[in-house]
Backbone of each chain as nested JSON, in Angstrom:
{
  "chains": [
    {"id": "A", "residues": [
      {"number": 1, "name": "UNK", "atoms": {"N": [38.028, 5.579, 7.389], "CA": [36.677, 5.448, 7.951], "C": [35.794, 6.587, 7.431]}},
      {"number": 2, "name": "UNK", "atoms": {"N": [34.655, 6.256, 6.752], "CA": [33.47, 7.298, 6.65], "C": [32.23, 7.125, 7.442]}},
      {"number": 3, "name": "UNK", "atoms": {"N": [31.631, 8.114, 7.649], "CA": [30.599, 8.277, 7.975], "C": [29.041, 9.371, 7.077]}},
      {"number": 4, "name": "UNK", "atoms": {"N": [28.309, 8.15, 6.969], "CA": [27.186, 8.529, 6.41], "C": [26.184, 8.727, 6.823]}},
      {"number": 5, "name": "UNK", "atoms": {"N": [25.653, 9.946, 6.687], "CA": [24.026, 10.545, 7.456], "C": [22.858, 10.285, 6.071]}},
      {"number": 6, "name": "UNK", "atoms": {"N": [21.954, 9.775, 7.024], "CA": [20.839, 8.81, 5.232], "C": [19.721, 9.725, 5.976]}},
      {"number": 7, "name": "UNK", "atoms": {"N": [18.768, 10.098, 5.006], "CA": [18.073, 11.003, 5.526], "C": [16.43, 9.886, 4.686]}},
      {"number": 8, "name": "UNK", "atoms": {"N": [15.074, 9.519, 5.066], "CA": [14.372, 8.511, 4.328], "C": [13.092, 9.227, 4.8]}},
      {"number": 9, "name": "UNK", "atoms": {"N": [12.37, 9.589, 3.648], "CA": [11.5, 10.769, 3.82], "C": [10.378, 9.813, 2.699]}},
      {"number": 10, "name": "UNK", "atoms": {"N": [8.684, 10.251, 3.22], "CA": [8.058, 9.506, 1.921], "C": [8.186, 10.847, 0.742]}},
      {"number": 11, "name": "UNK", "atoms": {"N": [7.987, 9.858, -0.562], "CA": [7.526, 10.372, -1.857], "C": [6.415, 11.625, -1.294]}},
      {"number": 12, "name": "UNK", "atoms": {"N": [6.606, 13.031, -1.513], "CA": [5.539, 13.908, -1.575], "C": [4.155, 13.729, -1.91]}},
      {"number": 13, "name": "UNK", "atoms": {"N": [4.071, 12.115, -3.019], "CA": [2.766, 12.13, -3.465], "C": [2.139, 11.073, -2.127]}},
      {"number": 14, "name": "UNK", "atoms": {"N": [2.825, 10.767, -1.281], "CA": [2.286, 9.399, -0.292], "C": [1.788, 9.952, 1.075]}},
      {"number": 15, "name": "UNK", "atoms": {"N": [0.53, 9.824, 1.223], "CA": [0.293, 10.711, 2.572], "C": [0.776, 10.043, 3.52]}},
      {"number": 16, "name": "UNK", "atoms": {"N": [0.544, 11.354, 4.653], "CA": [1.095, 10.855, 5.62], "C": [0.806, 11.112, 7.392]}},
      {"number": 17, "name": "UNK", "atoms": {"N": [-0.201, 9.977, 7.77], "CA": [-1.03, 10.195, 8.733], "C": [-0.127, 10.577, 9.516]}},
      {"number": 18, "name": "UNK", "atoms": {"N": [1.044, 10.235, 10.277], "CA": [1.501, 10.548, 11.163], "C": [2.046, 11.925, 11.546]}},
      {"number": 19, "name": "UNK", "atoms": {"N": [2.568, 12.476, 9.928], "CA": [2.842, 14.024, 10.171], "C": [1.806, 15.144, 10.419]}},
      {"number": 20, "name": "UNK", "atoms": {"N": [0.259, 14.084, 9.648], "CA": [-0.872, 14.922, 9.793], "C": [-1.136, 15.208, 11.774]}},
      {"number": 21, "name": "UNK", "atoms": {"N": [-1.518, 14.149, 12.013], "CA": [-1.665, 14.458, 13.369], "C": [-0.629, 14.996, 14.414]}},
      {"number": 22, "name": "UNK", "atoms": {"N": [0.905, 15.347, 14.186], "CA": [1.978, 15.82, 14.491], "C": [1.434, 17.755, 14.463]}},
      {"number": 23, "name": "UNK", "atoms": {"N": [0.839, 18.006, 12.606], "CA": [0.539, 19.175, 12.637], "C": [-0.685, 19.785, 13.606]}},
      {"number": 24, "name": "UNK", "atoms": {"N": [-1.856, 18.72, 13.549], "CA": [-3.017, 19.17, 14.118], "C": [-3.241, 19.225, 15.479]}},
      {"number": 25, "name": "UNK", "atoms": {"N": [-1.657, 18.455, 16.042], "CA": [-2.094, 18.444, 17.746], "C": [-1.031, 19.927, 17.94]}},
      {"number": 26, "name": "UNK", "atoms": {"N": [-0.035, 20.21, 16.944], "CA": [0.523, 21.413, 17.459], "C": [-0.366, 22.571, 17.092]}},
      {"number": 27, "name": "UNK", "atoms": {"N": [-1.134, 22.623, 16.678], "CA": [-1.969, 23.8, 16.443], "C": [-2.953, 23.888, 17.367]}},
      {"number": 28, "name": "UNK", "atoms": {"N": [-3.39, 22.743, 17.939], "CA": [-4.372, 22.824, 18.933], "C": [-3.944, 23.07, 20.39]}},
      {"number": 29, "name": "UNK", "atoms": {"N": [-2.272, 22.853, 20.464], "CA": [-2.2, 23.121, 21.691], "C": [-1.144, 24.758, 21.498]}},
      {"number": 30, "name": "UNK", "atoms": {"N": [-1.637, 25.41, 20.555], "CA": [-0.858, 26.59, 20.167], "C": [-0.084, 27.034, 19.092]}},
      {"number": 31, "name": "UNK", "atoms": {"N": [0.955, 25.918, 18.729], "CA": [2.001, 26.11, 17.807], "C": [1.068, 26.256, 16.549]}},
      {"number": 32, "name": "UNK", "atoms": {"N": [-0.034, 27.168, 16.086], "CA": [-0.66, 26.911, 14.528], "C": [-0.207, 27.707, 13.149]}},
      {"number": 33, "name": "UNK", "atoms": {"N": [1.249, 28.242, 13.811], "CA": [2.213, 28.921, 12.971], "C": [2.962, 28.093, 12.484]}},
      {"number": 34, "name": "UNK", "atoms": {"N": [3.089, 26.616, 12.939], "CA": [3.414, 25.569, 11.78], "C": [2.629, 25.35, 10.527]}},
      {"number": 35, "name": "UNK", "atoms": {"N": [3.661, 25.43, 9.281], "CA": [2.672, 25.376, 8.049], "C": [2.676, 23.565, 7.919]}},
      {"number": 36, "name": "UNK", "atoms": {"N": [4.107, 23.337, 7.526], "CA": [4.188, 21.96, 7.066], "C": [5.036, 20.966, 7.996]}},
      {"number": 37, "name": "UNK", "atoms": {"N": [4.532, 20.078, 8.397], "CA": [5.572, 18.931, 9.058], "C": [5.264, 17.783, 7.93]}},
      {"number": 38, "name": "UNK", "atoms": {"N": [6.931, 17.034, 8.184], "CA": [7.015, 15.745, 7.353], "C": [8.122, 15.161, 8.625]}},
      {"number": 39, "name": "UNK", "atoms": {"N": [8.2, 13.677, 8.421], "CA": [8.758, 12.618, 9.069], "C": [9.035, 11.875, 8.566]}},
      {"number": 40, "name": "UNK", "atoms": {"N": [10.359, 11.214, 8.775], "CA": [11.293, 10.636, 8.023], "C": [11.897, 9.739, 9.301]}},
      {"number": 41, "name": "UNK", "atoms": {"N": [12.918, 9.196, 8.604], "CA": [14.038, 8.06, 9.438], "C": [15.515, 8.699, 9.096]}},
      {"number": 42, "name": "UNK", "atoms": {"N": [16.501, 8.61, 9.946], "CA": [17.424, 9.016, 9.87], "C": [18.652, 7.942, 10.721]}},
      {"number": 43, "name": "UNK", "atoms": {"N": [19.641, 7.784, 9.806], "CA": [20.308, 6.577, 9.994], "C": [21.725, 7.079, 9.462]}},
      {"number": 44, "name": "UNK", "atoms": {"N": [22.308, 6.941, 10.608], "CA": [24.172, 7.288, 10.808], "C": [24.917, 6.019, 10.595]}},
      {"number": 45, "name": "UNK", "atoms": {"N": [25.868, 5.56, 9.697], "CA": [26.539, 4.243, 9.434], "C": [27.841, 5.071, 9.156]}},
      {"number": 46, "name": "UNK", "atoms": {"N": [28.864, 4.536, 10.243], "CA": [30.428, 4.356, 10.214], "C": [30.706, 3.438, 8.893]}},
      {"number": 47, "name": "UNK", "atoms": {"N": [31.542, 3.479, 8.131], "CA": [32.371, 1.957, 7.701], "C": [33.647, 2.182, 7.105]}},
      {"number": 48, "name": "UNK", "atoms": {"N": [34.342, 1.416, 6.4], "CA": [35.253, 1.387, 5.905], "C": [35.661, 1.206, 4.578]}},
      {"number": 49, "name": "UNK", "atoms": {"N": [36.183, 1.735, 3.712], "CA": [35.718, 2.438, 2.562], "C": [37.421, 2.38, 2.15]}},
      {"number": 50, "name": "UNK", "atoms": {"N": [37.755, 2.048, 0.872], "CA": [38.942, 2.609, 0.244], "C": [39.135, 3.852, -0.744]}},
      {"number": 51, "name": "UNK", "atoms": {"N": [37.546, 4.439, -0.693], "CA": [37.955, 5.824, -1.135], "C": [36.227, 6.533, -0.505]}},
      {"number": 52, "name": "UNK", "atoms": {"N": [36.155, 7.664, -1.01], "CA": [35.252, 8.246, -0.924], "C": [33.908, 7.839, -1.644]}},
      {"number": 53, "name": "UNK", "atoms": {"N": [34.451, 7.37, -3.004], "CA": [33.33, 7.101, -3.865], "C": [32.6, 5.816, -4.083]}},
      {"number": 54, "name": "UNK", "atoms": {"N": [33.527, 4.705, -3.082], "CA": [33.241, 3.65, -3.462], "C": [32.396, 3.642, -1.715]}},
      {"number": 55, "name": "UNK", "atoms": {"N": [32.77, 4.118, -1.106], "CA": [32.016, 4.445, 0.263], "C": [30.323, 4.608, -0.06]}},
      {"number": 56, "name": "UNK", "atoms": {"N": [29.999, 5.937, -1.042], "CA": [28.953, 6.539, -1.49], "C": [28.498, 5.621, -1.963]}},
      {"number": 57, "name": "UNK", "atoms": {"N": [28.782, 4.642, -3.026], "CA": [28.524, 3.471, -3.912], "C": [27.649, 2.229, -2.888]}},
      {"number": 58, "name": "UNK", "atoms": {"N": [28.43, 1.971, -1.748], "CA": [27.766, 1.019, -0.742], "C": [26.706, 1.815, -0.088]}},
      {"number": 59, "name": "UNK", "atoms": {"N": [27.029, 2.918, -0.108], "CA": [25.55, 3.263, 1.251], "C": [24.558, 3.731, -0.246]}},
      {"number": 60, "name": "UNK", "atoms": {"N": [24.747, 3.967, -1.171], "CA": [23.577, 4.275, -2.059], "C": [23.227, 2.347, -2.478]}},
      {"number": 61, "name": "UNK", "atoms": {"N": [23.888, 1.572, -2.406], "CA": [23.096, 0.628, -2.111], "C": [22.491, -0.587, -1.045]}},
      {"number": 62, "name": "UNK", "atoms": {"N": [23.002, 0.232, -0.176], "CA": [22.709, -0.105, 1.36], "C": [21.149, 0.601, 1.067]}},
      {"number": 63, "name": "UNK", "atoms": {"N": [21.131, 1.605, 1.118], "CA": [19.641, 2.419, 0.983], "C": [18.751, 1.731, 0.085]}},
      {"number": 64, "name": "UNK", "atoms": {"N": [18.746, 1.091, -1.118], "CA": [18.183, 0.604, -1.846], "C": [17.552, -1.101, -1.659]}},
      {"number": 65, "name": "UNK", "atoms": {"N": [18.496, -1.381, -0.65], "CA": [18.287, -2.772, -0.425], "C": [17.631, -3.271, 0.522]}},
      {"number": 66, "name": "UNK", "atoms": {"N": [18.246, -1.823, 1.77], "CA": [17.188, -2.298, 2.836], "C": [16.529, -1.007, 3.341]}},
      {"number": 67, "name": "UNK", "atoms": {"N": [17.655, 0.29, 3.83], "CA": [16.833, 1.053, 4.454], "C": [15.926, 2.111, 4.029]}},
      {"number": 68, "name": "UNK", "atoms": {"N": [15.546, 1.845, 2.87], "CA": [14.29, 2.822, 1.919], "C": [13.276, 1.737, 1.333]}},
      {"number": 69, "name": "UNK", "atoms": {"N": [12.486, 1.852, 1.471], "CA": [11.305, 1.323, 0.501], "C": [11.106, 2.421, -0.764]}},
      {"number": 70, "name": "UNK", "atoms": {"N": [11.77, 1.735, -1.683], "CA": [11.971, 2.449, -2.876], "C": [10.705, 3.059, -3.216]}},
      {"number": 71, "name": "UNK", "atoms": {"N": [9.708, 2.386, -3.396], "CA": [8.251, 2.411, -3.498], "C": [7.815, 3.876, -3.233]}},
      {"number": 72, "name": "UNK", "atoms": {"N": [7.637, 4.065, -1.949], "CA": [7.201, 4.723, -1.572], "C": [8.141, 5.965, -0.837]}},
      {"number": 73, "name": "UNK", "atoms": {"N": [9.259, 5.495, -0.449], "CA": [10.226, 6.653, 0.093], "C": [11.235, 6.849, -0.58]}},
      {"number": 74, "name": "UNK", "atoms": {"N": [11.854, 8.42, -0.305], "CA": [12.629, 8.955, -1.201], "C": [13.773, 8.643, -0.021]}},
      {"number": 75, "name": "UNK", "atoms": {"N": [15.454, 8.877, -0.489], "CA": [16.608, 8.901, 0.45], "C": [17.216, 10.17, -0.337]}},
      {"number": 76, "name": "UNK", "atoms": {"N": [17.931, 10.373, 0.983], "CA": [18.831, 11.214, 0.435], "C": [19.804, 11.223, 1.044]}},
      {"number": 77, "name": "UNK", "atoms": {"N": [21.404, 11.251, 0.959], "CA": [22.624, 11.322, 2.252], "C": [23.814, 11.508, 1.824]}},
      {"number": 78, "name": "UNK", "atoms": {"N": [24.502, 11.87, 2.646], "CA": [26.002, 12.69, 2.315], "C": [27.067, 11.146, 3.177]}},
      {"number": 79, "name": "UNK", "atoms": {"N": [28.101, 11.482, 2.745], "CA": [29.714, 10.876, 3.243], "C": [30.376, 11.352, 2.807]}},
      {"number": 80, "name": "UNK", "atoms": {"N": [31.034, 11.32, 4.772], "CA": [32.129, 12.241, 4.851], "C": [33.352, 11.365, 5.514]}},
      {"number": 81, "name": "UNK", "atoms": {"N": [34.45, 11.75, 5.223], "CA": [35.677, 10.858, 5.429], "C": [35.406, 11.579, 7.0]}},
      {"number": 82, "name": "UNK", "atoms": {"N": [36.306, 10.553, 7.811], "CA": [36.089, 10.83, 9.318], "C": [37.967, 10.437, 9.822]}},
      {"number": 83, "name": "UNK", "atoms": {"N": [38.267, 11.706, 10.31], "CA": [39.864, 11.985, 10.894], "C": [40.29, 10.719, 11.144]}},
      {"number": 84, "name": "UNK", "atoms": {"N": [41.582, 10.52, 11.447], "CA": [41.737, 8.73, 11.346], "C": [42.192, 8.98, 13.037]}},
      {"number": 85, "name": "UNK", "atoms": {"N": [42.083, 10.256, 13.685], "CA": [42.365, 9.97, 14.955], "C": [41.176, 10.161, 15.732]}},
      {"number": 86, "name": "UNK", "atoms": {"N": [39.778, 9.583, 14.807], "CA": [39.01, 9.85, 15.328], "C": [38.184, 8.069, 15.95]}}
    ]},
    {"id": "B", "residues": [
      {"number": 1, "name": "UNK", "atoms": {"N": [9.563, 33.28, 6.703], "CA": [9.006, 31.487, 6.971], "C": [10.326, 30.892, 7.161]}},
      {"number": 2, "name": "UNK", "atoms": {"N": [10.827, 29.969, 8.246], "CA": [11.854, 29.234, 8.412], "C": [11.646, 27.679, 8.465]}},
      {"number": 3, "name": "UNK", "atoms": {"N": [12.27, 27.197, 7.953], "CA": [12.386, 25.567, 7.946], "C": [13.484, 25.447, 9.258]}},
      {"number": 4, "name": "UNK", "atoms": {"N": [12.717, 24.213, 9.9], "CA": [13.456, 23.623, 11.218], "C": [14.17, 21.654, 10.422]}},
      {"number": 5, "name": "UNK", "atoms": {"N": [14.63, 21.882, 10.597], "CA": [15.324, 20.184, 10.118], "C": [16.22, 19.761, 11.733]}},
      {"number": 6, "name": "UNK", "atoms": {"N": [14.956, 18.832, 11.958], "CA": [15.306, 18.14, 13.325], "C": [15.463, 16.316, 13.301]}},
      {"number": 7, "name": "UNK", "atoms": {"N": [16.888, 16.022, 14.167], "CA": [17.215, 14.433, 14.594], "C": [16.992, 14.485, 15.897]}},
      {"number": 8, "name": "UNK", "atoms": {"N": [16.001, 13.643, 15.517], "CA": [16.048, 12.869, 17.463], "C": [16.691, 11.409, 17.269]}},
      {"number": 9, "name": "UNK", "atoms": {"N": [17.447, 11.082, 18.388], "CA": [17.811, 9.485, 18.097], "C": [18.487, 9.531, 19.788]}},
      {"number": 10, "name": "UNK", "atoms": {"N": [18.66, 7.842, 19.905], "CA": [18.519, 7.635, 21.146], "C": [19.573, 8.174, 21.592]}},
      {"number": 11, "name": "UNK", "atoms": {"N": [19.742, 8.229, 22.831], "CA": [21.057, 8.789, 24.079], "C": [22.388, 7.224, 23.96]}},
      {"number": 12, "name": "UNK", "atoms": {"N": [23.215, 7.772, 23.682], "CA": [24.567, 6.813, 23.29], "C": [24.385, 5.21, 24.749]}},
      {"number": 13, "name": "UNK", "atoms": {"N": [23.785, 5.664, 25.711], "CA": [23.661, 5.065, 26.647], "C": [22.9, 3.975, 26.121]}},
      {"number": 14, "name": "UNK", "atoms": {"N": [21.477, 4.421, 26.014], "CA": [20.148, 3.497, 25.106], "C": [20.438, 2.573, 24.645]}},
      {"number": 15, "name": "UNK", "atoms": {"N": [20.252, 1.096, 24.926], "CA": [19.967, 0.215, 23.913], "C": [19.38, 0.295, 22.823]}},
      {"number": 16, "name": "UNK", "atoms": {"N": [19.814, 0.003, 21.503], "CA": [18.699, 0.161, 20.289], "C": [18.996, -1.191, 19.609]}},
      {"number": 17, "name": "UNK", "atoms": {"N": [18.054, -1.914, 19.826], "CA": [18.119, -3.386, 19.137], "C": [17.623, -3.334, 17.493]}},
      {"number": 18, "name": "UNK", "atoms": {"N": [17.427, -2.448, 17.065], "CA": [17.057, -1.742, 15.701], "C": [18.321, -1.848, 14.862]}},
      {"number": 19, "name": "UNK", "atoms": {"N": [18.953, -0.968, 15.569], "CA": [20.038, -0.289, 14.682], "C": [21.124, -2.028, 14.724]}},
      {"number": 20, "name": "UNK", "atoms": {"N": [20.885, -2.917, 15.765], "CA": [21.744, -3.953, 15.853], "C": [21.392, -4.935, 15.192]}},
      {"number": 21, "name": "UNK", "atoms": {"N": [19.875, -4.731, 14.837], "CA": [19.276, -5.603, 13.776], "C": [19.988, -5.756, 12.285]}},
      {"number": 22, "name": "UNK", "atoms": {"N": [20.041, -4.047, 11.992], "CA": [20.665, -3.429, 10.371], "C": [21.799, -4.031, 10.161]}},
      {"number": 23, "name": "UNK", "atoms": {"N": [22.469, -3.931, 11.817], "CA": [23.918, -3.849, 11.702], "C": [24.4, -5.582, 11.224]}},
      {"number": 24, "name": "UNK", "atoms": {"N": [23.702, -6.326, 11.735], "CA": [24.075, -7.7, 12.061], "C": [23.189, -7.814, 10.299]}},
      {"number": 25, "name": "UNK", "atoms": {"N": [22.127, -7.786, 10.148], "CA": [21.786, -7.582, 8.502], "C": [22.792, -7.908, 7.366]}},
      {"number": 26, "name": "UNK", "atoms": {"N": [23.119, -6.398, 7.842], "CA": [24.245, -6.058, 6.821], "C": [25.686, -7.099, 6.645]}},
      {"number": 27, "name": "UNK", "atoms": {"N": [25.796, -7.383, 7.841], "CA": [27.359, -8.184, 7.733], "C": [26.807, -9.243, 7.192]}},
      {"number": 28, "name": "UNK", "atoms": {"N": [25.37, -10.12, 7.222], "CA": [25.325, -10.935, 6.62], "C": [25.124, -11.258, 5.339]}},
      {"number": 29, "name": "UNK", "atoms": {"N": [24.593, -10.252, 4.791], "CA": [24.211, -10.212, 3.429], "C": [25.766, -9.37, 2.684]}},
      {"number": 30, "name": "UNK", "atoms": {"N": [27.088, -9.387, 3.312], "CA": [28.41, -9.081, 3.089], "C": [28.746, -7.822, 3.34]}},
      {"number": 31, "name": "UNK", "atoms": {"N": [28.08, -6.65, 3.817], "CA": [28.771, -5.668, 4.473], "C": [29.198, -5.077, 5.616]}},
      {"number": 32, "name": "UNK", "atoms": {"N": [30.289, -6.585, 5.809], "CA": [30.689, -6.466, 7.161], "C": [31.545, -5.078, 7.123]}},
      {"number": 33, "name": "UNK", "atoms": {"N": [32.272, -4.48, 6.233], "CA": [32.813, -2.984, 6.414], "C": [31.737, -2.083, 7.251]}},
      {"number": 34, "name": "UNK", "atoms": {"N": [30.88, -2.324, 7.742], "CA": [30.242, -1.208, 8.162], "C": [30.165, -1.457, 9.711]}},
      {"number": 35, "name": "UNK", "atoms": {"N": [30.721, -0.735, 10.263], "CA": [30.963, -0.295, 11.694], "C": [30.207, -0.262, 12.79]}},
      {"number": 36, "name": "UNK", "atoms": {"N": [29.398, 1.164, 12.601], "CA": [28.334, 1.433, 13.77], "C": [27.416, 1.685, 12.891]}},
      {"number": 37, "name": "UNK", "atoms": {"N": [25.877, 1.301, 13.735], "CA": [24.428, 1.971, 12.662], "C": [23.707, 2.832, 13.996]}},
      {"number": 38, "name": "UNK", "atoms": {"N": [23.533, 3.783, 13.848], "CA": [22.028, 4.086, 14.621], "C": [21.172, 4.793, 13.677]}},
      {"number": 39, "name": "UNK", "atoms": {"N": [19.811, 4.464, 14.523], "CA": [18.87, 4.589, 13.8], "C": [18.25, 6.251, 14.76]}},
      {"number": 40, "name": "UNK", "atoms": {"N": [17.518, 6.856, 13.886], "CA": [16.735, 8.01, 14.958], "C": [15.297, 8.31, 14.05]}},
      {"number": 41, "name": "UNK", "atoms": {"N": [14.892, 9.978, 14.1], "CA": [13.63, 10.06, 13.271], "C": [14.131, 11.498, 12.995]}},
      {"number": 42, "name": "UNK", "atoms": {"N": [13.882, 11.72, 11.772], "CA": [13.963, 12.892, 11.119], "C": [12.394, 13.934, 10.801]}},
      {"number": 43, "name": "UNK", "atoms": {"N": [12.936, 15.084, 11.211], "CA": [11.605, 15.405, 10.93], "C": [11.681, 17.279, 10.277]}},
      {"number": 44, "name": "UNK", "atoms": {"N": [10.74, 17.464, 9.849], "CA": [10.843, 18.965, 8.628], "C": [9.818, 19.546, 9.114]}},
      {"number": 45, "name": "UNK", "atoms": {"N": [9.953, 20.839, 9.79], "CA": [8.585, 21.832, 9.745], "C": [9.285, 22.824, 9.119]}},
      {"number": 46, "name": "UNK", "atoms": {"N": [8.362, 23.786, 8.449], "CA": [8.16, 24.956, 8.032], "C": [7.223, 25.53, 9.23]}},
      {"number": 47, "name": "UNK", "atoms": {"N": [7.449, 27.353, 9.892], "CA": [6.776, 27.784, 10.43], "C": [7.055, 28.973, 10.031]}},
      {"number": 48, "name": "UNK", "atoms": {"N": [5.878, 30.236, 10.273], "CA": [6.441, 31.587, 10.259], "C": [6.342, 31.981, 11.949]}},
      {"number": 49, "name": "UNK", "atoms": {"N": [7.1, 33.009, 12.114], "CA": [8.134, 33.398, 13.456], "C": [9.049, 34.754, 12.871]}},
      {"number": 50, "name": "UNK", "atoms": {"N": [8.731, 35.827, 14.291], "CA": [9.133, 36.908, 13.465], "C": [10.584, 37.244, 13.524]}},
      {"number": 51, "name": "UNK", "atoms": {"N": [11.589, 35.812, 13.835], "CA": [13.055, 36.086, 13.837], "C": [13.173, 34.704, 13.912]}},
      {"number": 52, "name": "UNK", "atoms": {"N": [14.646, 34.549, 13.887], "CA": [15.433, 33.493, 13.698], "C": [15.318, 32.879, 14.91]}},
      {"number": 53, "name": "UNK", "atoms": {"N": [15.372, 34.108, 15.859], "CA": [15.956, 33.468, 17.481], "C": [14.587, 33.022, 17.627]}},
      {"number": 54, "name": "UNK", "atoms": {"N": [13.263, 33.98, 17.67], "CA": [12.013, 33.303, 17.848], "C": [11.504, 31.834, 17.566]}},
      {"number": 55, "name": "UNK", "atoms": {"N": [12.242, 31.49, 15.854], "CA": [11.746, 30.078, 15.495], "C": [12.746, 29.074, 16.19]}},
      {"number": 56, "name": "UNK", "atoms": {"N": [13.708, 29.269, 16.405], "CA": [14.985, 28.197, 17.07], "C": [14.142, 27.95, 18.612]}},
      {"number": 57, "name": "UNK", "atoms": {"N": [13.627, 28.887, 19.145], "CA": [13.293, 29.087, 20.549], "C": [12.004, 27.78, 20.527]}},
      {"number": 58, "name": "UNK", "atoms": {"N": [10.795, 28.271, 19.721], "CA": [9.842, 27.791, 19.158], "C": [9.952, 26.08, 19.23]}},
      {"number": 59, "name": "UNK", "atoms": {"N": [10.87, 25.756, 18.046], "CA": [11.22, 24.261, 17.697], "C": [11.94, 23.733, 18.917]}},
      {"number": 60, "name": "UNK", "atoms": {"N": [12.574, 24.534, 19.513], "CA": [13.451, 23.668, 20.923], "C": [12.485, 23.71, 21.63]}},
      {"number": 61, "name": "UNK", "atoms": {"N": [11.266, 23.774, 22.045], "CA": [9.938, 23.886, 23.047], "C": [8.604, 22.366, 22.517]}},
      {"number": 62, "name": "UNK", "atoms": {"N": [8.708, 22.35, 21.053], "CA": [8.256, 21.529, 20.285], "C": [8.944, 20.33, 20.212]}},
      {"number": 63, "name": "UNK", "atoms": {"N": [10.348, 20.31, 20.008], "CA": [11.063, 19.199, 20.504], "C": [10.589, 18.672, 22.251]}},
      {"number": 64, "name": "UNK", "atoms": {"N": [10.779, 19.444, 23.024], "CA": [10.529, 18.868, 23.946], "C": [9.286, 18.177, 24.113]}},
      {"number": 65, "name": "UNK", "atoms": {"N": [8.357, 18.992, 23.953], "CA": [7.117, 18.715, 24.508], "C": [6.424, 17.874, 23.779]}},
      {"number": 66, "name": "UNK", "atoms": {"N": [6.698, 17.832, 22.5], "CA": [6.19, 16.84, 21.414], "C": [7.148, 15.587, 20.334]}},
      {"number": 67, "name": "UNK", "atoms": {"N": [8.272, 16.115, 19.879], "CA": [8.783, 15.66, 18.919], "C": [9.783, 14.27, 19.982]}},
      {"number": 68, "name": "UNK", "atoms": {"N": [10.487, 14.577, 20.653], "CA": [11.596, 13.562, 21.43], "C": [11.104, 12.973, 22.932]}},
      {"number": 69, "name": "UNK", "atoms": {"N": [11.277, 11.962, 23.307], "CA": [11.164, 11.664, 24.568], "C": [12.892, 12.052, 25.457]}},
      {"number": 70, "name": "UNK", "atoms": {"N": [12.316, 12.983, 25.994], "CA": [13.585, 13.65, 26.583], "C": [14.549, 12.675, 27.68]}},
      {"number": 71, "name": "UNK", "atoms": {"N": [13.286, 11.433, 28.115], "CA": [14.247, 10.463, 28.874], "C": [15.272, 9.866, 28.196]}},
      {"number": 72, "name": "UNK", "atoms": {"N": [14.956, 9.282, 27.175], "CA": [15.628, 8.293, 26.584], "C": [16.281, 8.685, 25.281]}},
      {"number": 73, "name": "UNK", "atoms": {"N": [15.948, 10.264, 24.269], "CA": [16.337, 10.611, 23.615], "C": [17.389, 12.212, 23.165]}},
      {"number": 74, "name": "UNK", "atoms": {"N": [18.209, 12.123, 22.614], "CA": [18.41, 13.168, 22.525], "C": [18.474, 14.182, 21.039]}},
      {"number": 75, "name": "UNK", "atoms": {"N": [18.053, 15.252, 21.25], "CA": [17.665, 16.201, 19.64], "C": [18.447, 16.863, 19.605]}},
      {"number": 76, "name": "UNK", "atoms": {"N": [18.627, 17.753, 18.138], "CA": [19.6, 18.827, 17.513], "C": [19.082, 19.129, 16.547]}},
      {"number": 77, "name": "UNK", "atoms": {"N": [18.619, 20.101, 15.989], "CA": [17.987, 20.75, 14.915], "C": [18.892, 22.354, 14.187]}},
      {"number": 78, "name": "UNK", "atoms": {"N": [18.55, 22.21, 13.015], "CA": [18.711, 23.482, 12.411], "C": [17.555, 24.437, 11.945]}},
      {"number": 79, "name": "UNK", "atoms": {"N": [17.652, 25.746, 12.097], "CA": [16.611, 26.489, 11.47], "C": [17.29, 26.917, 10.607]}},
      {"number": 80, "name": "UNK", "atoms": {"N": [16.446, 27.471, 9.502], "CA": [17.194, 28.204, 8.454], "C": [16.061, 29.322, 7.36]}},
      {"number": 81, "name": "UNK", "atoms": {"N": [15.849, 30.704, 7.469], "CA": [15.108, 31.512, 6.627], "C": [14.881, 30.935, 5.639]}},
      {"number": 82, "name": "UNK", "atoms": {"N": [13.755, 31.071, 5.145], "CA": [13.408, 30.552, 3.431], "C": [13.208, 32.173, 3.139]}},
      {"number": 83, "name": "UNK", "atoms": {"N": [13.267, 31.668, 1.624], "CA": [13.254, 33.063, 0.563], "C": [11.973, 33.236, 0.795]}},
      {"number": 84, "name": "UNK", "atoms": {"N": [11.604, 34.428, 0.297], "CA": [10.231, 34.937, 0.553], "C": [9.238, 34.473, -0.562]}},
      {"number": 85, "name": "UNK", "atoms": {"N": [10.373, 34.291, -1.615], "CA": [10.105, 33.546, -2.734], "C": [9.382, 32.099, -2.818]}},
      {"number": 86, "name": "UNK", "atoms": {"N": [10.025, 31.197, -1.809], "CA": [9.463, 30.253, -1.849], "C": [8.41, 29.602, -1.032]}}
    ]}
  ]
}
């Protein structure tokens, strides 16, 4: 069993209203020692895998197929084998 | 300057018809190997803070009050110094 943490962040060049107003309401209610906020999606998938690499192989195209809009968002994510008495 | 890298995602309790959406997705389009999905929101600030403990303190106050709905969600974040360099 592995488990994969997908991390789905936009392209740096794609704005992004929602982090904008994330920054401007924390500055207004104090926090204006925040420089930069960004927002993303983050997505944990268990599965079952006969090695490590072929694990990586499905969730890098799990990400491509559905949970990134290639377009416009970047992914990024790790797998890790998970104890079998777990 | 420290970077905060924060997951909020729901409380194990929570229904998330999201993540059951992916999940049921996936087996149909053939990756039934995949187990459990949840879904959450990822999110990146940079702030300056004149210690480590200060910015951890900081972002766990920001989580609450802004970033997670504390009913229904639960957070975990890392801080971590940036070079002065960057």
């Amino acid at each position: 069993m592995f488990k994969a943490e997908i991390y789905v962040s936009y392209k740096p060049s794609v704005l992004d209203p929602k982090a904008e107003v994330i920054k401007n309401t924390l500055a207004r209610i104090g926090d204006d020692n925040v420089a930069t906020v960004s927002v993303g999606k983050y997505f944990e998938l268990t599965l079952t895998a006969p090695d490590q690499a072929a694990a990586e192989a499905q969730v890098d195209r799990i990400c491509d197929e559905m949970l990134a809009n290639v377009n416009t968002e970047a992914y990024h994510f790790t797998v890790k084998a998970l104890e079998a008495a777990q």
